[in-house]
C-alpha positions as a Markdown table, in Angstrom:
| # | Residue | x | y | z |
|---|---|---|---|---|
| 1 | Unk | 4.3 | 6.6 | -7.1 |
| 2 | Unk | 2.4 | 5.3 | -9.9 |
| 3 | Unk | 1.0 | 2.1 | -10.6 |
| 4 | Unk | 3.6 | 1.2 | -13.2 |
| 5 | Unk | 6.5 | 2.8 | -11.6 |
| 6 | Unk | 4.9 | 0.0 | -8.5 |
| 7 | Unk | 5.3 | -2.4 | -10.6 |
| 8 | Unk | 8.6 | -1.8 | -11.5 |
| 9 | Unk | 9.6 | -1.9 | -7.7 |
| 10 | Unk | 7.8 | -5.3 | -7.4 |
| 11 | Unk | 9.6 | -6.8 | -10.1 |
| 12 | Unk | 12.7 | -6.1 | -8.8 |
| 13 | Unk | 11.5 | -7.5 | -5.8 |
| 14 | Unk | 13.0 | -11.1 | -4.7 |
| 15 | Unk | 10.4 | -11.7 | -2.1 |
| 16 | Unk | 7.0 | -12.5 | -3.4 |
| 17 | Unk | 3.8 | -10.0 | -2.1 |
| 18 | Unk | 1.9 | -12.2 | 1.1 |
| 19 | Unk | -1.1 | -11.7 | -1.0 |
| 20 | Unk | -0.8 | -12.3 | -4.7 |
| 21 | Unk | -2.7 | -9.0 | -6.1 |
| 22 | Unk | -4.4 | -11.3 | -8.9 |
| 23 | Unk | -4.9 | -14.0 | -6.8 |
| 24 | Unk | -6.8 | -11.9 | -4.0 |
| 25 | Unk | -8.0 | -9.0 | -6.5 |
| 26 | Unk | -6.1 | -6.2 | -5.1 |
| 27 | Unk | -6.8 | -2.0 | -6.0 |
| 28 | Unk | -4.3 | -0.5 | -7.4 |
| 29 | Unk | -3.4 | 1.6 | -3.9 |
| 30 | Unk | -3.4 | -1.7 | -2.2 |
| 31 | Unk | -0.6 | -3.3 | -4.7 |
| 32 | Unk | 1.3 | 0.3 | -4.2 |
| 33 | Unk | 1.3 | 0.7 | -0.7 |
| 34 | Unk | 1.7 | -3.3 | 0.2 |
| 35 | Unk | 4.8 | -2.9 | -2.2 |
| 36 | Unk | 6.0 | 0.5 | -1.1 |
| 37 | Unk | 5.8 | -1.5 | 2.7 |
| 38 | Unk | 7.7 | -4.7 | 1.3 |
| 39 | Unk | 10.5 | -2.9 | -0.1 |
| 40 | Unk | 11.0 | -0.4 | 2.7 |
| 41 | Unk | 11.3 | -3.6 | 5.1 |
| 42 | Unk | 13.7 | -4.8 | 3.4 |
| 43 | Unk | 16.0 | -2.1 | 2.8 |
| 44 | Unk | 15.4 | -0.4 | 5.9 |
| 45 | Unk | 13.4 | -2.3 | 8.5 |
| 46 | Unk | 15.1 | -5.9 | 8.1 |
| 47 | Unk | 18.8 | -4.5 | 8.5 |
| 48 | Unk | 17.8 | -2.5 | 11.6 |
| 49 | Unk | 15.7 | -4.7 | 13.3 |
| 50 | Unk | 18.2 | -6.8 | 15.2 |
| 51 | Unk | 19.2 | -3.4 | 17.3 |
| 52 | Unk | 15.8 | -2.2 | 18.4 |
| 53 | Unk | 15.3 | -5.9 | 19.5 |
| 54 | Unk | 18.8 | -6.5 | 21.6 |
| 55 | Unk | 18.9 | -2.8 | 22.8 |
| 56 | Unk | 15.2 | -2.6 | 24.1 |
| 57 | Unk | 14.8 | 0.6 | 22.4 |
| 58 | Unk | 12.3 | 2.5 | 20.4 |
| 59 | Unk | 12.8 | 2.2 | 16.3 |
| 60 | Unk | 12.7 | 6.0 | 15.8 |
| 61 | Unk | 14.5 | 5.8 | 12.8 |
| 62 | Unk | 12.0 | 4.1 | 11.1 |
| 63 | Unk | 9.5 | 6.6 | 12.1 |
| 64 | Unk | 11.1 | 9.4 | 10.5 |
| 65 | Unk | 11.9 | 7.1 | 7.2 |
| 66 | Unk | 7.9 | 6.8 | 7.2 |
| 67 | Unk | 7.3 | 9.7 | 7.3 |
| 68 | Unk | 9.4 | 10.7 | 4.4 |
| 69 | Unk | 7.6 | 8.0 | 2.1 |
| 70 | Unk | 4.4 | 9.0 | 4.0 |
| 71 | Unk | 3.6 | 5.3 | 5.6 |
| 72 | Unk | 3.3 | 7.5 | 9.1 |
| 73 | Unk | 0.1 | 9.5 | 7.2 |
| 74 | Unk | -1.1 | 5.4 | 5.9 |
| 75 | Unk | -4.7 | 6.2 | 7.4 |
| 76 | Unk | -4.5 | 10.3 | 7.0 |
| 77 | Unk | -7.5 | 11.3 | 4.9 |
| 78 | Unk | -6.3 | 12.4 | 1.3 |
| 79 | Unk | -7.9 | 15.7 | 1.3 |
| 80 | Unk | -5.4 | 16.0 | 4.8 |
| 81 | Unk | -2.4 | 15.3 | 3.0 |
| 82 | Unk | -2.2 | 11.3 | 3.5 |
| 83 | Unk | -2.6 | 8.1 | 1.2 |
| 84 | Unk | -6.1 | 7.6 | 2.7 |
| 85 | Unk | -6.0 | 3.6 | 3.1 |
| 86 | Unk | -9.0 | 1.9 | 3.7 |
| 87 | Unk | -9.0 | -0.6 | 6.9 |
| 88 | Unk | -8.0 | -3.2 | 4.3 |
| 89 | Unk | -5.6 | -1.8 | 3.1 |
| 90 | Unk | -3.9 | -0.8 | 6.3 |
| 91 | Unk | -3.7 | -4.4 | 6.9 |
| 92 | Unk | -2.0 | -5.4 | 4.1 |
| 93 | Unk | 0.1 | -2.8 | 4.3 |
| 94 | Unk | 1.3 | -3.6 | 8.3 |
| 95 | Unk | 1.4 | -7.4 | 7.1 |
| 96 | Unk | 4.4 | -6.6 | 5.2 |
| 97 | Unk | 6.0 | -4.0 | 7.2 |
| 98 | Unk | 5.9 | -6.8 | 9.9 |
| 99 | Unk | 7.6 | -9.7 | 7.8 |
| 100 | Unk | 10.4 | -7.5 | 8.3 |
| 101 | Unk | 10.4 | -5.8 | 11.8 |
| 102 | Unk | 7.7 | -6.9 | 14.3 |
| 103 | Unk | 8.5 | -3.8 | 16.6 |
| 104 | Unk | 7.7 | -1.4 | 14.0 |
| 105 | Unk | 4.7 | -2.8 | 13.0 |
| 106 | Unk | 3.3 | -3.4 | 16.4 |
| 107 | Unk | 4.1 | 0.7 | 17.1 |
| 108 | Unk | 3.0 | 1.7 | 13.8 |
| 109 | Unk | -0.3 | 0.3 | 14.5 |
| 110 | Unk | -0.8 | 2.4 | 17.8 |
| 111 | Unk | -0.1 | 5.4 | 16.2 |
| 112 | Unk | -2.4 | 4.4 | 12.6 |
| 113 | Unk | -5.3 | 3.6 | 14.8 |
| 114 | Unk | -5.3 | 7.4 | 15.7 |
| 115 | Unk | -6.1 | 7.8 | 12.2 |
| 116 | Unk | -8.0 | 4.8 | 10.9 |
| 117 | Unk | -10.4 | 5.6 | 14.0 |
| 118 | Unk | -10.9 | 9.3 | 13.6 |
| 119 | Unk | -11.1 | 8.9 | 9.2 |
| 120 | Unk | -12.5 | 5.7 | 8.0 |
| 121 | Unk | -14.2 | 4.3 | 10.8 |
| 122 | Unk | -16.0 | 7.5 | 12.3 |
| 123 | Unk | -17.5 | 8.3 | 8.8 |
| 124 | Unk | -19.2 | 5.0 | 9.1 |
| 125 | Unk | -20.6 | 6.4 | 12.4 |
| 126 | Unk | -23.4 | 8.3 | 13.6 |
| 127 | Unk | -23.2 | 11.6 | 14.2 |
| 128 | Unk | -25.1 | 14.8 | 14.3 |
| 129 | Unk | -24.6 | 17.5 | 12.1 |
| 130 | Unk | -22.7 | 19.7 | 14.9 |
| 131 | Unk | -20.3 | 16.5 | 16.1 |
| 132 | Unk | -19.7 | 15.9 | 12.7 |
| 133 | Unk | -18.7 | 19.3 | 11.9 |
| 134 | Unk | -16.3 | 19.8 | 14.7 |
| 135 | Unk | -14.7 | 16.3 | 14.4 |
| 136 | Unk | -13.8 | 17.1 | 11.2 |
| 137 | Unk | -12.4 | 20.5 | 12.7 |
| 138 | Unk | -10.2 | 18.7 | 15.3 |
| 139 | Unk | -9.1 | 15.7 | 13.4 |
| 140 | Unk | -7.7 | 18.4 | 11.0 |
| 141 | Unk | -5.3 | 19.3 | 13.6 |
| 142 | Unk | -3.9 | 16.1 | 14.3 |
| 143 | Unk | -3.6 | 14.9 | 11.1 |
| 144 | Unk | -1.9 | 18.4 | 10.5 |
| 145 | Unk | 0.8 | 17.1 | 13.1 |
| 146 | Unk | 1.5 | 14.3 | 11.2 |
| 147 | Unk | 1.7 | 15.1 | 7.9 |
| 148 | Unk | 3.6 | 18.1 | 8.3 |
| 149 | Unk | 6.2 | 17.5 | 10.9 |
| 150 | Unk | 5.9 | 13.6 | 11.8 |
| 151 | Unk | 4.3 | 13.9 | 14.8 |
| 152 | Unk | 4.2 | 10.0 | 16.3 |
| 153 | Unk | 1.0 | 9.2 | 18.3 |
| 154 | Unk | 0.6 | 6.3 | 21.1 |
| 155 | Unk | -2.4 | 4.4 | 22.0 |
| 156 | Unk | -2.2 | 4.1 | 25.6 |
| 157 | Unk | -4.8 | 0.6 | 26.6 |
| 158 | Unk | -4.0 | -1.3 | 29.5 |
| 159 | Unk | -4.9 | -0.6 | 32.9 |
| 160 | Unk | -4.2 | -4.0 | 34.1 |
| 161 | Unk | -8.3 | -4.8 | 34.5 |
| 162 | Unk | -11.4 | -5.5 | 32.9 |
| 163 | Unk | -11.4 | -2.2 | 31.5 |
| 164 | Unk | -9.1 | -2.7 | 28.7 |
| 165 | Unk | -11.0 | -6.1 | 27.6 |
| 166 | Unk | -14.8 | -3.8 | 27.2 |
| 167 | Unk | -16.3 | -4.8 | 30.5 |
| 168 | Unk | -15.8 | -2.1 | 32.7 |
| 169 | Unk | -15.2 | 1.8 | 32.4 |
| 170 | Unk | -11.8 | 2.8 | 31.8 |
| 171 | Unk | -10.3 | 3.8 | 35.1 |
| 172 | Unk | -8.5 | 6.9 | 33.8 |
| 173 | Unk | -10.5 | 9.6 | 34.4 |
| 174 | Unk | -11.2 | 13.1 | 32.4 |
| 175 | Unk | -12.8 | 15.7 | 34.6 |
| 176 | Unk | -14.5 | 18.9 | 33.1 |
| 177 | Unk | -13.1 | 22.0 | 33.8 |
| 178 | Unk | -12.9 | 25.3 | 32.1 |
| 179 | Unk | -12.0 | 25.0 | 28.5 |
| 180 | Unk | -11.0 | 21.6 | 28.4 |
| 181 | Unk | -10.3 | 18.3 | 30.6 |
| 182 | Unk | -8.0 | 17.2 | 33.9 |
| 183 | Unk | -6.6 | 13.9 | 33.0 |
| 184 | Unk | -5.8 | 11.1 | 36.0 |
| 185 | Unk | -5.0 | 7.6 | 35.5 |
| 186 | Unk | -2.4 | 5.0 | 34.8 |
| 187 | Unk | -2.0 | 2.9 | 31.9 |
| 188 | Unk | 0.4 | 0.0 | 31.8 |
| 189 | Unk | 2.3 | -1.7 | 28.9 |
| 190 | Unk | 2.2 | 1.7 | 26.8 |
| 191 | Unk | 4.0 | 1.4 | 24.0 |
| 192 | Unk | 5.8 | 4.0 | 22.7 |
| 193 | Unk | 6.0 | 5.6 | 26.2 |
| 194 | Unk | 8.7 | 7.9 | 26.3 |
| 195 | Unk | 8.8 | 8.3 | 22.2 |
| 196 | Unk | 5.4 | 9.1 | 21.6 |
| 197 | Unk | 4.7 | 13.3 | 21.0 |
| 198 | Unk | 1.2 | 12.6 | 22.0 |
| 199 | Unk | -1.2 | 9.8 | 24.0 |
| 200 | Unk | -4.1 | 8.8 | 22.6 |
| 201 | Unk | -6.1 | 8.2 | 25.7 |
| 202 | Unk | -8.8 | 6.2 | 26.0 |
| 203 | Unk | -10.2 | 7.6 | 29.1 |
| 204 | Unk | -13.8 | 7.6 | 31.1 |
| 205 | Unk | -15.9 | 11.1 | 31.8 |
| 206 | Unk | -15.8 | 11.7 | 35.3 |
| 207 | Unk | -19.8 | 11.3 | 36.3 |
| 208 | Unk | -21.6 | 10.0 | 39.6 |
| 209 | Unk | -22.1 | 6.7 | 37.8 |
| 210 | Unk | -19.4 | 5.9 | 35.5 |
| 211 | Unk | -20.3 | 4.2 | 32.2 |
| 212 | Unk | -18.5 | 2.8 | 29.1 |
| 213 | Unk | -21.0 | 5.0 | 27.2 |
| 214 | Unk | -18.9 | 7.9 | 28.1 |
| 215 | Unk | -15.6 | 6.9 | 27.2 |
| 216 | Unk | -13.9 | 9.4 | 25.7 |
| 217 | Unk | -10.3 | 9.6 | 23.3 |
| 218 | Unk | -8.4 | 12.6 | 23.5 |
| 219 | Unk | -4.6 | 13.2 | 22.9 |
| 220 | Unk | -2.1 | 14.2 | 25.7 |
| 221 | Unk | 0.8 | 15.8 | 24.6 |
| 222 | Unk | 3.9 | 13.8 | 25.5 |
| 223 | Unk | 5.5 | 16.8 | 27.1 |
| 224 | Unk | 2.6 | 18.0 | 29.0 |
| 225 | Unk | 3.0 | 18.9 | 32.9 |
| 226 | Unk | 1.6 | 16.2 | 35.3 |
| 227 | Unk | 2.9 | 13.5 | 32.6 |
| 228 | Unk | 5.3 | 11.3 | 33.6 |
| 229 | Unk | 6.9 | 7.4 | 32.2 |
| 230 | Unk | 8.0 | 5.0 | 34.3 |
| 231 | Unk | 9.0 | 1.5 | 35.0 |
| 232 | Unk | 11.7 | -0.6 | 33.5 |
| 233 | Unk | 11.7 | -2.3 | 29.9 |
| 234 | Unk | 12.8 | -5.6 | 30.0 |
| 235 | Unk | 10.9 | -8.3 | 28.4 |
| 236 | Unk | 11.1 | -11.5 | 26.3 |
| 237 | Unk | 9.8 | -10.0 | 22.8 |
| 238 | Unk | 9.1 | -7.3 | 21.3 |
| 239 | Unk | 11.4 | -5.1 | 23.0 |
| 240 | Unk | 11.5 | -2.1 | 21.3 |
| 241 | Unk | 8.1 | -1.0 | 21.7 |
| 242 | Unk | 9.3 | 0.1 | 24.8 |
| 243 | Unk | 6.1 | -0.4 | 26.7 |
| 244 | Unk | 6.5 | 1.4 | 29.8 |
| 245 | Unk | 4.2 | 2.8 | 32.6 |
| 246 | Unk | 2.1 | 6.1 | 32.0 |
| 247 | Unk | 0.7 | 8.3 | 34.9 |
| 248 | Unk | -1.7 | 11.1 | 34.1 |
| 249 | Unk | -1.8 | 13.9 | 37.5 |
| 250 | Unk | -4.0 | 16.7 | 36.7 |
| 251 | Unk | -3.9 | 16.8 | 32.9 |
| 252 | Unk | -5.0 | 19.8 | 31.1 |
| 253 | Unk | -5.9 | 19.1 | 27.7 |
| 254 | Unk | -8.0 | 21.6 | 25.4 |
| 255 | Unk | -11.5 | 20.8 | 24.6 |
| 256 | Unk | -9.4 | 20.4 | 20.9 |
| 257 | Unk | -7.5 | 17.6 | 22.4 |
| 258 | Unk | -10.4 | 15.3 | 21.5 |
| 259 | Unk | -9.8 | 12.5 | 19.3 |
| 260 | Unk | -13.4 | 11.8 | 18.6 |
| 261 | Unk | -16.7 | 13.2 | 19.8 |
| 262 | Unk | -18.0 | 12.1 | 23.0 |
| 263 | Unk | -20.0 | 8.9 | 23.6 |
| 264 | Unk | -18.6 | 8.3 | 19.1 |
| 265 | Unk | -15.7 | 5.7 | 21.1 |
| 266 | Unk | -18.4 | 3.6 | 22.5 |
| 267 | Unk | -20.2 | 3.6 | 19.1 |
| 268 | Unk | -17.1 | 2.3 | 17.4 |
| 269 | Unk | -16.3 | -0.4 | 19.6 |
| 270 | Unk | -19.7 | -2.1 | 19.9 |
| 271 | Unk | -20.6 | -1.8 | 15.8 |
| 272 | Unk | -17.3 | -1.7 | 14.4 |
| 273 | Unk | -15.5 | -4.5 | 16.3 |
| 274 | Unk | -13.0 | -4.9 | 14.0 |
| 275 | Unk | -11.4 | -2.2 | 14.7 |
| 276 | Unk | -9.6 | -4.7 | 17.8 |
| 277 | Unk | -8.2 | -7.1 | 15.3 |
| 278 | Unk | -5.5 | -4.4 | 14.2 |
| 279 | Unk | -2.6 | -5.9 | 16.1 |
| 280 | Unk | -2.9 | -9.0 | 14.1 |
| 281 | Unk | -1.3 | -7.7 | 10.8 |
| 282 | Unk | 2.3 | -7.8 | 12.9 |
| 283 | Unk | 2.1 | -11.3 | 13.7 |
| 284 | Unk | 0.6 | -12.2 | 10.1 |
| 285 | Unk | 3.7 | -11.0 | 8.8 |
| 286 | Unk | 5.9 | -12.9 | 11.5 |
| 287 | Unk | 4.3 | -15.6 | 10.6 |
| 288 | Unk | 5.1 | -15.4 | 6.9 |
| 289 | Unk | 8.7 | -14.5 | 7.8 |
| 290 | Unk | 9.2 | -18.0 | 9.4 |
| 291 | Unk | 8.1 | -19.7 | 6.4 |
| 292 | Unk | 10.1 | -17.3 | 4.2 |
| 293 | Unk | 13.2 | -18.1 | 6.8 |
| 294 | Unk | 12.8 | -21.9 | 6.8 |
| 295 | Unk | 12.6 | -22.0 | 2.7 |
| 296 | Unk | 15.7 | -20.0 | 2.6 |
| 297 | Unk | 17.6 | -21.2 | 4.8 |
| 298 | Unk | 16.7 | -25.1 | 3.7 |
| 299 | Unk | 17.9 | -24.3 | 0.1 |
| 300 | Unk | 21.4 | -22.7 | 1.7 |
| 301 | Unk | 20.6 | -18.9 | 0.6 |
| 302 | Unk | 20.6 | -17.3 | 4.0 |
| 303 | Unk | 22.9 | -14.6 | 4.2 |
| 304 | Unk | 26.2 | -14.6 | 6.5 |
| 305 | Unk | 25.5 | -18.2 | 6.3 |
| 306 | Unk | 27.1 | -21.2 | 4.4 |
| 307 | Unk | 25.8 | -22.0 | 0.7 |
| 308 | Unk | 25.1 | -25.5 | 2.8 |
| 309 | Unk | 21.4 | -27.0 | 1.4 |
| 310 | Unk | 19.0 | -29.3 | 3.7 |
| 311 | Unk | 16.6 | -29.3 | 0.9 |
| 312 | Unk | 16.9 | -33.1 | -0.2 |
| 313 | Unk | 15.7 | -34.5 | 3.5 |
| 314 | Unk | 12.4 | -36.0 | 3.2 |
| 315 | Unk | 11.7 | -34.5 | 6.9 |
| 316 | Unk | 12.3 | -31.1 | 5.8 |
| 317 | Unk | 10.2 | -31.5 | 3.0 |
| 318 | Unk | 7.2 | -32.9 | 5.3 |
| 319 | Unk | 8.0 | -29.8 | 7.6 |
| 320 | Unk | 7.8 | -27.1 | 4.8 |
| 321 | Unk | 4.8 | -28.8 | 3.6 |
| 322 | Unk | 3.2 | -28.4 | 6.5 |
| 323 | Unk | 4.3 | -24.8 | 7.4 |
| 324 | Unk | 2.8 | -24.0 | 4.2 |
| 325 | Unk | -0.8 | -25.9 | 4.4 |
| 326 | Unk | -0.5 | -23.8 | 8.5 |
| 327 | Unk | 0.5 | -20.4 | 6.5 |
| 328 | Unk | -2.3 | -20.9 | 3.7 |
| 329 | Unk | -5.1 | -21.8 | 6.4 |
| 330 | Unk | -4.3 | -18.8 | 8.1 |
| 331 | Unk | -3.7 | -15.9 | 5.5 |
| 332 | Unk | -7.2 | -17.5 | 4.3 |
| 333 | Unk | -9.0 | -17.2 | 7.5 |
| 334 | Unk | -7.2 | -13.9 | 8.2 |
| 335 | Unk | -8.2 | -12.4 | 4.6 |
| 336 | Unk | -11.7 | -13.6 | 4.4 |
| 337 | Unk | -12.1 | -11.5 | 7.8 |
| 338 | Unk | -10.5 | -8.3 | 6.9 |
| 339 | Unk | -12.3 | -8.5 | 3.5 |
| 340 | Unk | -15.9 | -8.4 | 5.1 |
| 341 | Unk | -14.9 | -6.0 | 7.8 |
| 342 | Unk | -16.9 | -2.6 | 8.5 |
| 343 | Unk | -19.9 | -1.7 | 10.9 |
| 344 | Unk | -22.7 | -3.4 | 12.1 |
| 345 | Unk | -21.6 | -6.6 | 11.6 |
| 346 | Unk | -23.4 | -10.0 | 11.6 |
| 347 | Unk | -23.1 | -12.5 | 14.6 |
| 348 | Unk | -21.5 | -14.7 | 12.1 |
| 349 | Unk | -19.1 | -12.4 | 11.0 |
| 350 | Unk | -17.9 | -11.1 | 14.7 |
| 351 | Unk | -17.4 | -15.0 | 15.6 |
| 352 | Unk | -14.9 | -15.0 | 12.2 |
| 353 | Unk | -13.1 | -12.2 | 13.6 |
| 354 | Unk | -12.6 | -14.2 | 16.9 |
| 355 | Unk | -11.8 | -16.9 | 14.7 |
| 356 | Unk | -9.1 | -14.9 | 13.0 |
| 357 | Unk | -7.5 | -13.5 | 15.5 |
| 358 | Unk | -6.9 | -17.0 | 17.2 |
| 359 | Unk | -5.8 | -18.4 | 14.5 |
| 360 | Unk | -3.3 | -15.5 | 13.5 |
| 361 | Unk | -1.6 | -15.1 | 17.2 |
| 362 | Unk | -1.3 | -19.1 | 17.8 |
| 363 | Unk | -0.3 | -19.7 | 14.4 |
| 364 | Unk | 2.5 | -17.6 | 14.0 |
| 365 | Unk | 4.0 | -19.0 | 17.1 |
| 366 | Unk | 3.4 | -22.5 | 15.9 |
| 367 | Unk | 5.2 | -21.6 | 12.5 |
| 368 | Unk | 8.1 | -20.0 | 14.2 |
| 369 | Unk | 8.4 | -23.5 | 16.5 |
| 370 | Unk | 8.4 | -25.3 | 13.4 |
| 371 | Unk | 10.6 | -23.6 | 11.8 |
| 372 | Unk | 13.7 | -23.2 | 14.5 |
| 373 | Unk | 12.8 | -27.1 | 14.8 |
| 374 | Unk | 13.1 | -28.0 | 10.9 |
| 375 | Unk | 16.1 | -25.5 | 10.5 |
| 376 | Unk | 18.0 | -26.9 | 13.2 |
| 377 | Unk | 20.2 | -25.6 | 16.2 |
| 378 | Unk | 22.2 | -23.0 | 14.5 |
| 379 | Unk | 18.3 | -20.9 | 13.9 |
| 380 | Unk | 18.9 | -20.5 | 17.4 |
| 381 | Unk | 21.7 | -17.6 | 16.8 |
| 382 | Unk | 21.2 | -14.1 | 17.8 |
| 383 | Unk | 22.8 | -13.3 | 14.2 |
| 384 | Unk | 20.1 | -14.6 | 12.6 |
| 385 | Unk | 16.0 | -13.3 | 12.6 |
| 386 | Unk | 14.3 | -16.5 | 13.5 |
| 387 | Unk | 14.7 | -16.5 | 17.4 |
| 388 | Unk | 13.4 | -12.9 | 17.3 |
| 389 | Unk | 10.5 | -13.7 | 15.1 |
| 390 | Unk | 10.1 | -16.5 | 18.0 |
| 391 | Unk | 10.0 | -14.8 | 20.9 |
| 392 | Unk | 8.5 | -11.8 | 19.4 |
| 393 | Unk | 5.4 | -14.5 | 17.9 |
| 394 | Unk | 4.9 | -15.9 | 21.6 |
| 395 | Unk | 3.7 | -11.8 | 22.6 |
| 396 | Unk | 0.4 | -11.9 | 20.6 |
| 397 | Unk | -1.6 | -14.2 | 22.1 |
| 398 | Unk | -1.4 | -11.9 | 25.2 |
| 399 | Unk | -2.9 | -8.6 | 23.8 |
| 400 | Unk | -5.6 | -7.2 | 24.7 |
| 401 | Unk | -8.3 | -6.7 | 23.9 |
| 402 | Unk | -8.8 | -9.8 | 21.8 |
| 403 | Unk | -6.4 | -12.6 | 23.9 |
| 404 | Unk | -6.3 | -15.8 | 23.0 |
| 405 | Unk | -8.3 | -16.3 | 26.0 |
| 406 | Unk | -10.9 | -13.9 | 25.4 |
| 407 | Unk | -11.3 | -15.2 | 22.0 |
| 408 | Unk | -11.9 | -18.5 | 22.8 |
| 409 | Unk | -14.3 | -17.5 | 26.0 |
| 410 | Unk | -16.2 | -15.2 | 23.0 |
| 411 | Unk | -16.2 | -17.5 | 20.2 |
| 412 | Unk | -18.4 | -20.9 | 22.7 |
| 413 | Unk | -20.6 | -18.3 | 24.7 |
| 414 | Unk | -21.6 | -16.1 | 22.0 |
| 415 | Unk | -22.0 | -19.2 | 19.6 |
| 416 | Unk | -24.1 | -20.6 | 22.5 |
| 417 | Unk | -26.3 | -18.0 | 23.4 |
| 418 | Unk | -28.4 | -14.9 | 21.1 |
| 419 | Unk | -28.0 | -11.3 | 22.9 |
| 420 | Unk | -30.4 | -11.2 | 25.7 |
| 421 | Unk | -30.7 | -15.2 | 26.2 |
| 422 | Unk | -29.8 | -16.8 | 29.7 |
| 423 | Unk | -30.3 | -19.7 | 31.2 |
| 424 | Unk | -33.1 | -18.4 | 34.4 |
């Protein structure tokens, strides 16, 4: 699409971009692809989403929409077929696909990260001439997969410990063996288990003394034997991530499997940190959808609703006022932070990205609260977004590996203390 053909699109557009692309000096692809995202929601994402949420199922027809206008490829290196966005310009782009539908955002992000990881954030990382070479190889043949026939890739995380928060060794293990890797482990609250064609596994080397340092990322086909899903999907929001159970048995993956180099996963996580504030884009746009609701629905131009308008109510007014000085703080905060992002980052910096991702996850849920409480009892219907975008907003604040928790325990130790200090 070009840019004028964008702007064409935007214009006909009757919900404003989150971020104004004068105001916040947007590229070109960022004004395309944040607009290509915003229209796609809501034609496609916005009508849908109310199924994937009461069903508890997986939003598979939104997958193969994206990858007809090549969202699933987002993060795919142009010279490998995709639009190539920057880490920046991912999040933009995931803002406003999750205005519309927080499950497909949420998703979307575990399968991106498979690319913004292996393209623009390992060629900000050291590597020798040999790793390089054959990272570029493999990478190749994922992003193969997905350009050409839409493969869908998980991020499998949790393990319910410390593991999944950077403290301790994953506890899924890869074992060498002849030609490749045996695979055993669980992960918990996979999303896209069950839908996924391959697992992105974050997994440790199996050694006498295990070691975060040898974490390794290697995809599992979906289908492969000694793979199995289970557990039922029941919970209060997004529910069509359908985060299930994963158990690895005996494994074989190909040396080719391999995501990134050995020992390059470790790399990334301690000097490119920001790579963990990539859920945050879903609730960013939840967040913005509450406002967008509340302003709507106050000036009587909901739809499947009465022309009725609450607009003249000083108390609404107060409420709206304050939603949008909450929204402004936040899209601030959360800009500034993605702005400055990349590797080796100052102390000051990684305490913003805390910051951010606080203020994002608690935020959202504050807005939707203020909003089902300024719009009234009928917000409260199942035929209309806003008690989805609540309970949906509540689930952010509990992802790891930034929680709210963790965030705050981060931001007063590491503002307390320099790296190395203690107080023996």
């Amino acid at each position: 699409m070009s840019l004028a053909e964008n702007q064409i699109l935007d214009a006909a557009d009757p919900l404003a971009p989150i971020f104004d692309p004068d105001a916040f000096r947007l590229t070109d692809k960022q004004i395309e692809l944040t607009a290509l995202a915003r229209q796609f929601g809501q034609d496609a994402l916005a009508p849908r989403a109310d199924k994937w949420d009461r069903d508890a199922v997986f939003p598979m027809e939104n997958y193969q929409d994206m990858h007809k206008n090549g969202l699933l490829a987002i993060c795919v290196p142009e010279a490998n077929g995709g639009w190539g966005a920057d880490y920046k310009t991912y999040m933009m782009t995931a803002a406003e696909i999750g205005r519309h539908c927080g499950t497909t955002s949420l998703t979307w992000n575990m399968h991106v990260c498979s690319c913004l990881w292996t393209g623009a954030l390992a060629d900000d990382l050291d590597m020798n001439d040999q790793d390089r070479a054959e990272h570029e190889r493999r990478r190749a043949i994922h992003y193969a997969r997905i350009v050409n026939d839409g493969a869908i890739y998980a991020q499998p995380f949790s393990e319910g410990g410390a593991a999944a928060a950077g403290t301790r060794p994953f506890g899924t293990l890869a074992t060498r063996v002849d030609g490749g890797w045996l695979i055993n482990g669980k992960k918990i609250f996979a999303s896209l288990s069950g839908s996924a064609d391959y697992y992105g596994v974050l997994c440790t080397e199996q050694k006498e003394n295990l070691s975060r340092r040898d974490t390794m990322y290697v995809a599992v086909p979906a289908n492969a034997e000694g793979v199995e899903v289970f557990g039922d999907w029941d919970p209060l929001g997004m529910r069509g991530t359908v985060s299930r159970n994963l158990v690895f048995k005996d494994v074989f993956v190909p040396d080719d499997a391999a995501l990134m180099p050995k020992g390059v996963y470790f790399q990334a996580a301690t000097s490119w940190p920001h790579m963990f504030l990539t859920l945050s884009p879903t609730y960013m746009g939840i967040a913005q959808a509450a406002y967008d609701f509340t302003v709507k629905y106050l000036r009587g131009e909901v739809p499947g609703t009465p022309p009725v308008k609450r607009r003249m109510y000083p108390t609404k007014q107060h409420a709206v006022a304050d939603m949008r000085i909450m929204l402004e703080q936040t899209k601030a905060l959360w800009f500034q932070v993605i702005s400055e992002a990349g590797p080796n980052p100052t102390k000051e910096q990684v305490l913003r990205a805390y910051a951010a991702q606080y203020t994002v996850m608690e935020n959202a849920n504050e807005l939707c609260q203020l909003a089902i409480r300024t719009c009234g009892g009928q917000s409260m219907l199942k035929s209309l977004p806003l008690e989805r975008l609540y309970r949906d907003s509540r689930c952010g604040s509990l992802m790891l590996p930034w929680t709210a928790e963790l965030c705050v325990d981060r931001l007063g130790r590491e503002a307390l203390y320099e790296r190395g200090e203690d107080d023996d």
